[in-house]
C-alpha positions as CSV (number, residue, x, y, z in Angstrom):
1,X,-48.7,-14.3,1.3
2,X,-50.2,-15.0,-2.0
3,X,-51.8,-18.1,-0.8
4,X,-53.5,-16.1,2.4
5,X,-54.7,-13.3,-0.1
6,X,-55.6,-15.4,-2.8
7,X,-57.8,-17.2,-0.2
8,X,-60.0,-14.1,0.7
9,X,-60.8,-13.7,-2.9
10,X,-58.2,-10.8,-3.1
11,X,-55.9,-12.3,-5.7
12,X,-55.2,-9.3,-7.2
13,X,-54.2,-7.1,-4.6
14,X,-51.8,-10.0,-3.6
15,X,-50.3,-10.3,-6.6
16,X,-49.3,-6.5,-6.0
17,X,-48.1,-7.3,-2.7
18,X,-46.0,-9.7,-4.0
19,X,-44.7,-7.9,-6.9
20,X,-43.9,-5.0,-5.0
21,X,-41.5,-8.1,-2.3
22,X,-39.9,-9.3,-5.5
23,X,-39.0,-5.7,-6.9
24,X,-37.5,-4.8,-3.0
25,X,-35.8,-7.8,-3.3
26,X,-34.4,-7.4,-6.6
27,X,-33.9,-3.5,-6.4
28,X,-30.9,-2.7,-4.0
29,X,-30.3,0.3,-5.3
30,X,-32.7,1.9,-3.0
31,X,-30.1,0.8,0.0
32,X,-26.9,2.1,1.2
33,X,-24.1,0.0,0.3
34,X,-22.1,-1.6,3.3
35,X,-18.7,-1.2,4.2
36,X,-16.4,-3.8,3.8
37,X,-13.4,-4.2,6.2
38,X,-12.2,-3.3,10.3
39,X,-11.0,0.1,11.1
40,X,-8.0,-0.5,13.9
41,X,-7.7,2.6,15.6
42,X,-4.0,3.7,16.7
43,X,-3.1,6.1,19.0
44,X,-0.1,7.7,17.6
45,X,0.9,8.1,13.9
46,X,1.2,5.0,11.9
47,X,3.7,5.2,9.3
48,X,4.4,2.0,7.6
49,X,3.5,-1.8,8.5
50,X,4.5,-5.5,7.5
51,X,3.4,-8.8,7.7
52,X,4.7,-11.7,9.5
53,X,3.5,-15.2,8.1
54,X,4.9,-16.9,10.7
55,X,3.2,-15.3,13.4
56,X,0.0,-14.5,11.6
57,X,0.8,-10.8,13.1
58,X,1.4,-7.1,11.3
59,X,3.6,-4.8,13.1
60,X,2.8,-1.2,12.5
61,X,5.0,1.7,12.6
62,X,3.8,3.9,15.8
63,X,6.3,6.9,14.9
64,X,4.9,9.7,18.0
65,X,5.0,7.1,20.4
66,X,8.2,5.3,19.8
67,X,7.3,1.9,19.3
68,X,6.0,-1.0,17.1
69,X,2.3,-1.7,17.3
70,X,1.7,-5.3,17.1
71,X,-2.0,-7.1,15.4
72,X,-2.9,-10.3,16.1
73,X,-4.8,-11.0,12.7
74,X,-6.5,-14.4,14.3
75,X,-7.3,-12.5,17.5
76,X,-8.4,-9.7,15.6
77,X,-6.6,-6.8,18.2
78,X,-3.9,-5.0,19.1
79,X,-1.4,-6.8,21.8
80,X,1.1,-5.5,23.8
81,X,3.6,-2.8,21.5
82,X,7.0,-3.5,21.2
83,X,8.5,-0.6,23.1
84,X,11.7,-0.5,20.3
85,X,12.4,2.6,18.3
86,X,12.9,6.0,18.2
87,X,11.4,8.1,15.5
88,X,10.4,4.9,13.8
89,X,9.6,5.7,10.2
90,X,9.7,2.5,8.3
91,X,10.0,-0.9,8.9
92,X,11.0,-4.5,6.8
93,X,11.3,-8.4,8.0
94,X,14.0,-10.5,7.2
95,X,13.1,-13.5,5.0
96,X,12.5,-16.4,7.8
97,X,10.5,-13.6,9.7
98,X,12.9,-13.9,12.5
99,X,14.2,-9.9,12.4
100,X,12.5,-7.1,12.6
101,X,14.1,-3.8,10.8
102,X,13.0,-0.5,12.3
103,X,14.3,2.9,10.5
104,X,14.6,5.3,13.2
105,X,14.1,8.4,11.2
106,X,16.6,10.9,12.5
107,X,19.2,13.3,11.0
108,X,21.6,10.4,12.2
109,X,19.5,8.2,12.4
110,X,19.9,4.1,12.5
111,X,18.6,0.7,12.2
112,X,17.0,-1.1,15.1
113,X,17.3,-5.2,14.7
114,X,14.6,-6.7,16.9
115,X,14.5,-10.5,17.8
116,X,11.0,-11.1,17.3
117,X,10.9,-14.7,19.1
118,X,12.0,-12.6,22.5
119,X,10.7,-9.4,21.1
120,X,13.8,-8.1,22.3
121,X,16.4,-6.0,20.8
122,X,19.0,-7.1,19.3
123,X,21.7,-4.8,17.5
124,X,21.3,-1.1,16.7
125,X,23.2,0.2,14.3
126,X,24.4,3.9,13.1
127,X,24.1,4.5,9.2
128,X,24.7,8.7,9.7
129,X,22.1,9.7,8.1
130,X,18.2,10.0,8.2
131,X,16.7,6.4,6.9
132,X,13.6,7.4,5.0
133,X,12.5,3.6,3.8
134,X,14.7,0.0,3.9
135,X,13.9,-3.4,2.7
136,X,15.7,-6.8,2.9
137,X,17.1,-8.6,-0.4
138,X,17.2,-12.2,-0.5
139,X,21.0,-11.8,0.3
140,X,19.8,-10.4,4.0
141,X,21.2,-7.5,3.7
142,X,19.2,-4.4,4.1
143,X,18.4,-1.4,1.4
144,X,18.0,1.9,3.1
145,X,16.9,4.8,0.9
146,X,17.4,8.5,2.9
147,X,19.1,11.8,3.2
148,X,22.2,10.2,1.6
149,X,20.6,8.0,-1.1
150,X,20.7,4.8,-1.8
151,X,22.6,2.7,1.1
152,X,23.5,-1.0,2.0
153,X,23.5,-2.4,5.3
154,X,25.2,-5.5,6.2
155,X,23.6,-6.3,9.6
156,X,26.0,-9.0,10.5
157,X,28.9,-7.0,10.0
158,X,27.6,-3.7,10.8
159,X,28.7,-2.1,7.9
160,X,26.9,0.7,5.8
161,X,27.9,1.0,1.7
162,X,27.2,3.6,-0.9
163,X,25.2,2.0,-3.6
164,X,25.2,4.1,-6.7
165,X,22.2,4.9,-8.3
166,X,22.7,5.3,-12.0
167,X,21.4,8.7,-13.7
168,X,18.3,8.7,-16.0
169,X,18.6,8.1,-19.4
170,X,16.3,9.5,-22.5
171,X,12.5,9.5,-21.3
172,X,11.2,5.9,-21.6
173,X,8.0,4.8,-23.6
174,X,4.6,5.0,-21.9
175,X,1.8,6.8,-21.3
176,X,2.9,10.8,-20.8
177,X,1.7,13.1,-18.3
178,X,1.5,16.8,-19.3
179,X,1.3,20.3,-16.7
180,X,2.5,21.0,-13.7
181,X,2.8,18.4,-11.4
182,X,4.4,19.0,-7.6
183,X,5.7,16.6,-5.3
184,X,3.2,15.8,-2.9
185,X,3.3,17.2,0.7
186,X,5.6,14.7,3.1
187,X,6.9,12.9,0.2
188,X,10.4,11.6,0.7
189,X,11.0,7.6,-0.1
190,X,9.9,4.3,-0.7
191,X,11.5,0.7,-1.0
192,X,9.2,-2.7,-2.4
193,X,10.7,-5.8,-2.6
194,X,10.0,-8.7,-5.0
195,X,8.4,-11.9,-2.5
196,X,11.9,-13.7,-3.5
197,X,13.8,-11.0,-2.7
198,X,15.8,-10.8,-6.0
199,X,14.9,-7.3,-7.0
200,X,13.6,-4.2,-5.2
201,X,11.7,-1.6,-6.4
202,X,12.3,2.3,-5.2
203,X,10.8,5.9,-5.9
204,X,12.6,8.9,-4.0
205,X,12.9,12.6,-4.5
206,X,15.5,14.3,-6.9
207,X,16.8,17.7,-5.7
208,X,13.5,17.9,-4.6
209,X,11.5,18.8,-7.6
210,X,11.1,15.5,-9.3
211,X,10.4,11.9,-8.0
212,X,12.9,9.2,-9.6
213,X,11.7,5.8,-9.4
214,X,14.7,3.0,-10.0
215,X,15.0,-0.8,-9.8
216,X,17.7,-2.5,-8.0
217,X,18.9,-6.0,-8.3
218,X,20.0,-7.8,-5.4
219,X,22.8,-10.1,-6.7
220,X,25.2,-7.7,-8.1
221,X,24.0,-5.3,-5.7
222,X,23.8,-2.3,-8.7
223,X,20.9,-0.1,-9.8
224,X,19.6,-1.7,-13.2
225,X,17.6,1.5,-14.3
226,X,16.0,4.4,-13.3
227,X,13.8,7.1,-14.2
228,X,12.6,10.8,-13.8
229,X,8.8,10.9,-13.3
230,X,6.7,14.0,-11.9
231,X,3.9,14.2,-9.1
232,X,4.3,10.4,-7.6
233,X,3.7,9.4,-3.4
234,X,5.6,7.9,-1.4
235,X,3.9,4.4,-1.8
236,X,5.6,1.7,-4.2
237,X,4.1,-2.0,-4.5
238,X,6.0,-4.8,-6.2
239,X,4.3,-7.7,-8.4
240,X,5.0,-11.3,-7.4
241,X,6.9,-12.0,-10.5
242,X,8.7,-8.9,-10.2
243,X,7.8,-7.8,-14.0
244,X,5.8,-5.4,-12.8
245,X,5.8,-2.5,-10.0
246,X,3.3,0.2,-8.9
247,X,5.4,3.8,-7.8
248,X,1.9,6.1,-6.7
249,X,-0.7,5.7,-9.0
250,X,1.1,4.4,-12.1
251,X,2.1,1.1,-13.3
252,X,5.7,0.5,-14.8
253,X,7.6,-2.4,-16.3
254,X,10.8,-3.1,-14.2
255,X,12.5,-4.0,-17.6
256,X,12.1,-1.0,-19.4
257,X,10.6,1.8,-16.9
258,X,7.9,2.2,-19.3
259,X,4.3,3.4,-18.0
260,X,1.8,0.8,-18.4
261,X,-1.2,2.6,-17.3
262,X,-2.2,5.0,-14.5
263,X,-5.1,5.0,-11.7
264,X,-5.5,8.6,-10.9
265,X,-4.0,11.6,-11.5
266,X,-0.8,13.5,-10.0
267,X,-1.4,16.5,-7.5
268,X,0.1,18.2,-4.8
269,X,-1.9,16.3,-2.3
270,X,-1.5,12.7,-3.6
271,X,-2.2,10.1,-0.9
272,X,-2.9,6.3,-1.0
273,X,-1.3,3.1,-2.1
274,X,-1.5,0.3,-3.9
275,X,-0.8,-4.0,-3.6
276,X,-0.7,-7.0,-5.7
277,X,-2.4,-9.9,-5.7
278,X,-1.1,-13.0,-4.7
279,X,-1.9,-14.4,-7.8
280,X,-0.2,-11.6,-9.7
281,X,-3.6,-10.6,-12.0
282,X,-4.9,-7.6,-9.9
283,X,-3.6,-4.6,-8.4
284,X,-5.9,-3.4,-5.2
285,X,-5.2,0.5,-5.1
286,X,-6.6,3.7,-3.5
287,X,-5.7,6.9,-4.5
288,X,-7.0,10.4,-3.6
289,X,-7.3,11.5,-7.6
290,X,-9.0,8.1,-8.7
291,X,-11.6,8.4,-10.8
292,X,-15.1,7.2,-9.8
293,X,-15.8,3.4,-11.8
294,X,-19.4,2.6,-12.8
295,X,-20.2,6.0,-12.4
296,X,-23.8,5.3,-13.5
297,X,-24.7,3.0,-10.8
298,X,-26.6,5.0,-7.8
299,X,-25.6,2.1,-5.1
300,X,-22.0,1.4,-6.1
301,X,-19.5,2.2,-3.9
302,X,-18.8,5.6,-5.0
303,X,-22.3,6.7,-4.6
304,X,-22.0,9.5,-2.3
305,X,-18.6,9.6,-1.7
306,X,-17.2,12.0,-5.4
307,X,-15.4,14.8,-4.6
308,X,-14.8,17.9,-7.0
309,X,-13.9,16.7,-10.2
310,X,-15.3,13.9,-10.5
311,X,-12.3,11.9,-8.1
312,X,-13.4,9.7,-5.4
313,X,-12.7,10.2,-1.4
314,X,-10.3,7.4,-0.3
315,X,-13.1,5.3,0.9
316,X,-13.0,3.1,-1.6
317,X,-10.7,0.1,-2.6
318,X,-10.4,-1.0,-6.5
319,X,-9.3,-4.4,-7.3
320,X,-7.4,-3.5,-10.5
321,X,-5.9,-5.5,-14.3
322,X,-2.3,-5.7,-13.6
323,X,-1.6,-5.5,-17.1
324,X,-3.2,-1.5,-17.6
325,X,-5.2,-1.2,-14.0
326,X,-8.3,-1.5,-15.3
327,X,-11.2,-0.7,-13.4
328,X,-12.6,-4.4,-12.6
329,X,-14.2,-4.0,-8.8
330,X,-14.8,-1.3,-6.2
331,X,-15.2,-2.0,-2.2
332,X,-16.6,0.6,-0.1
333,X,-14.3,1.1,3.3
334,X,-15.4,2.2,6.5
335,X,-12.1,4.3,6.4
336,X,-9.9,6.5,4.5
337,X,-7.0,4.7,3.0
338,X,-3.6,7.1,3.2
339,X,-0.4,5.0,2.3
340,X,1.3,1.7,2.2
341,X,-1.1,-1.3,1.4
342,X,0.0,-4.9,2.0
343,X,-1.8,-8.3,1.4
344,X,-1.4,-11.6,3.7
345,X,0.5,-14.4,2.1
346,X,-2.7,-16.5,1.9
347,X,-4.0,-13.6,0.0
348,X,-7.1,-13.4,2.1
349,X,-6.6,-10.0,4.1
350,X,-5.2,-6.8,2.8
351,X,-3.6,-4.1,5.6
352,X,-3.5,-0.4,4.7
353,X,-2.3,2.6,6.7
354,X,-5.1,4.4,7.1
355,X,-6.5,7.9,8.9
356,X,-7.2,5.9,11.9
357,X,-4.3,3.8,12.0
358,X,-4.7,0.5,9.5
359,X,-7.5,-0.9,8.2
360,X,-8.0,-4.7,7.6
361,X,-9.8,-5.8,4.1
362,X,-11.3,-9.4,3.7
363,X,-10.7,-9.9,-0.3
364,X,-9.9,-13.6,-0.1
């Protein structure tokens, strides 16, 4: 352009031509920001999802329509739904991905074993109780936290054990929380475990006014430690090392229980979750009391999207230090994230439950 103008003798009104091409170019602010990630829409009520390695495949929780929802992550869809489950609430895979656990979430409710190489089922087995979350321990046995605490399922045998959960001791060190702080709506339980499978990582209701959050090792099948803590969700994330663990927005040492930082405030209408990276050095979270980062910028990804009080709207995912959660990145989504996240073990997508289902997040 400058060579055309320049060659009509009108130099300087190409040099503001130019000029005013470079600034456009090197002032984005004046754009919207994209949106980064898929929304997959699910017709039902998606409660809780995992990943499967093996298959390259998610299977999501479909609670109203009694049965597992299954994404192809390299066909980027939904394929046919296992048609397994009744009330399914929460779901775990066993460690060489060949079971799939399903909590069917009912006063006596029980555990469906599906074969997923036949997709068939396989066992279903009565624990007496309503199954809130499980997990598997590297053992293969299956933790179920629920109306009836903390239990241990021996799928091979059939067998369902009491594991008792130890009782709080003095407050631990860490950041303290002051006020009021209620249980969020729908909160009941939730079970991480470690990617070896040596420890897993809980949070459940007490006598339903405060929200205990424990840590239980897998080898002498005992509860190591637990603690009291006030205005948590129903969304826990382990750390690949297992020294850390995310229960809501707040991070605690699985050693001592103590509170290593916090993303977000408690309230009564706490929703979101949170995952590690693979590499252990961030935390991707998104809660509904997060506070906006870069606040100053008018085309980051909060722009537009604050709610009262200076929070955030769940639009946004924040890649995280794992050693306080400092802010370090935010990610604009194209939906509303509202409970368990989980990351591919490439580390390249991250799933989250999500108003619309799940919602799939490039961050490799």
């Amino acid at each position: 352009i400058m060579k055309q103008v320049r060659g009509c003798g009108c130099w300087s009104r190409g040099w503001r031509i130019s000029t005013a091409i470079l600034l456009a170019a090197l002032c984005p602010a004046v754009l919207p920001a994209a949106n980064i990630g898929t929304v997959v829409s699910v017709v039902g009520q998606a409660t809780d999802l995992v990943y499967d390695g093996q298959r390259s495949q998610v299977y999501i929780c479909n609670y109203t329509q009694n049965r597992i929802e299954v994404y192809s992550i390299a066909q980027q869809r939904l394929l046919s739904p296992i048609n397994i489950g009744n009330s399914p609430a929460a779901l775990a895979i066993s460690a060489d991905n060949n079971t799939l656990y399903i909590a069917n979430n009912l006063a006596n409710g029980s555990i469906t074993l599906v074969n997923l190489t036949t997709q068939a089922l396989a066992d279903d087995i009565p624990v007496n109780s309503r199954p809130d979350s499980i997990a598997v321990g590297n053992d293969g046995q299956v933790v179920i936290m629920g109306s009836a605490g903390l239990l241990l399922l021996n799928p091979v045998a059939r067998t369902v054990n009491t594991v008792p959960n130890s009782p709080p001791g003095s407050a631990a060190p860490g950041l303290s929380i002051a006020g009021t702080l209620p249980i969020p709506a729908g909160f009941r339980a939730s079970l991480s475990a470690t990617p070896d499978g040596r420890l897993i990582f809980g949070m459940a209701t007490a006598s339903g006014t405060v929200s205990r959050v424990f840590v239980y090792q897998v080898a002498s099948a005992t509860v190591l430690t637990s603690r009291n803590v006030l205005g948590m969700n129903a969304a826990t994330a382990a750390s690949p090392d297992g020294s850390k663990f995310m229960a809501g927005p707040f991070l605690f040492d699985s050693t001592t229980l103590a509170m290593l930082g916090r993303t977000g405030l408690p309230a009564a209408t706490l929703t979101g979750g949170s995952v590690f990276s693979v590499d252990g050095n961030s935390v991707w979270a998104t809660f509904s009391t997060q506070p906006a980062i870069y606040p100053l910028n008018p085309n980051n990804p909060q722009s537009g999207t604050r709610v009262a009080g200076g929070t955030l709207s769940l639009g946004v995912l924040q890649q995280l230090k794992s050693s306080n959660l400092g802010a370090k990145l935010g990610l604009r989504l194209p939906d509303n994230i509202i409970g368990k996240v989980i990351i591919s073990s490439d580390g390249k997508n991250i799933f989250a439950l999500s108003a619309s289902g799940m919602l799939v997040v490039p961050v490799g």
